[in-house]
C-alpha positions, 0 to 999 in steps of 0.5 A: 583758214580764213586769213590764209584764204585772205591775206596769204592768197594775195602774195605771190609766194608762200612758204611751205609749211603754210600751205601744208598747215592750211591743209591741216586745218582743212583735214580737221575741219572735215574730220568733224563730219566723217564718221571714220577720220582714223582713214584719213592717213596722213605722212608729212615729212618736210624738211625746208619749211620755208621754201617758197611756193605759190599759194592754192597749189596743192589745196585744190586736190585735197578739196576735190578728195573730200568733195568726191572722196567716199569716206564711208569705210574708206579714207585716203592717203597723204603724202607731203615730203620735201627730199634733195629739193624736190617736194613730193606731194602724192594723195589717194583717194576712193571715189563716192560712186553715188555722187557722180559730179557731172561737173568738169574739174576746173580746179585741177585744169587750173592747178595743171596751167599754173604748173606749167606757168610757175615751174617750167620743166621742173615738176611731174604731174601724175594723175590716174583717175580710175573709176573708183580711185583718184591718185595724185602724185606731183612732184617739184623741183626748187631751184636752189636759191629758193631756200 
């Protein structure tokens, strides 16, 4: 986790399964501090491992999910696949209503901008931020030279 936050972070691009592993490990690293990680479903199913993309896109909404996630006898949903060039990256999560952050979520603001900057007309962001749910559903389109 520490290199890719170090090294990784100063390219411009990534490959796929690199930004997926490093959400991985960060799964696992907070399965450590929940009483319940069987709710932690995740379903990974890429076949392009290598594509490029640019680094930190899709880690921001799995922090924010442990950061506002309730995971007391709730957990969440991940989805990662990569069908026909388009990756598909859809998370579900219930909110803690307890821990009301007041806080604006800049990283997601941040993640919204760079979308729009790096693919152009080539993604879909959806976003329901319901007052007990969250859900994520973004999907990219390569273009074909990115193989």
């Amino acid at each position: 986790m520490l290199r890719y936050s170090t090294k990784d972070l100063e390219k411009e691009v990534i490959s796929l399964d690199k930004e997926i592993g490093y959400i991985e490990s960060l799964i696992g690293l907070e399965k450590l501090r929940i009483k319940n990680p069987e709710l932690l479903v995740i379903e990974k199913n890429i076949n392009h491992p290598k594509i490029n993309i640019s680094p930190m896109l899709l880690v921001p909404f799995v922090e924010n999910a442990f950061k506002h996630g309730d995971f007391r006898d709730k957990g969440f949903v991940l989805k990662v696949s990569d069908d026909n060039k388009v990756l598909h990256f859809y998370l579900h999560n219930y909110k803690n209503q307890k821990m009301k952050d007041t806080a604006s979520g800049i990283g997601i603001e941040n993640v919204k901008k760079r979308l729009e900057i790096l693919y152009p007309k080539k993604h879909e962001l959806f976003i329901k931020d319901l007052e007990s749910e969250f859900i994520v559903d973004l999907r990219i389109i390569f273009p074909y030279e990115n193989n």
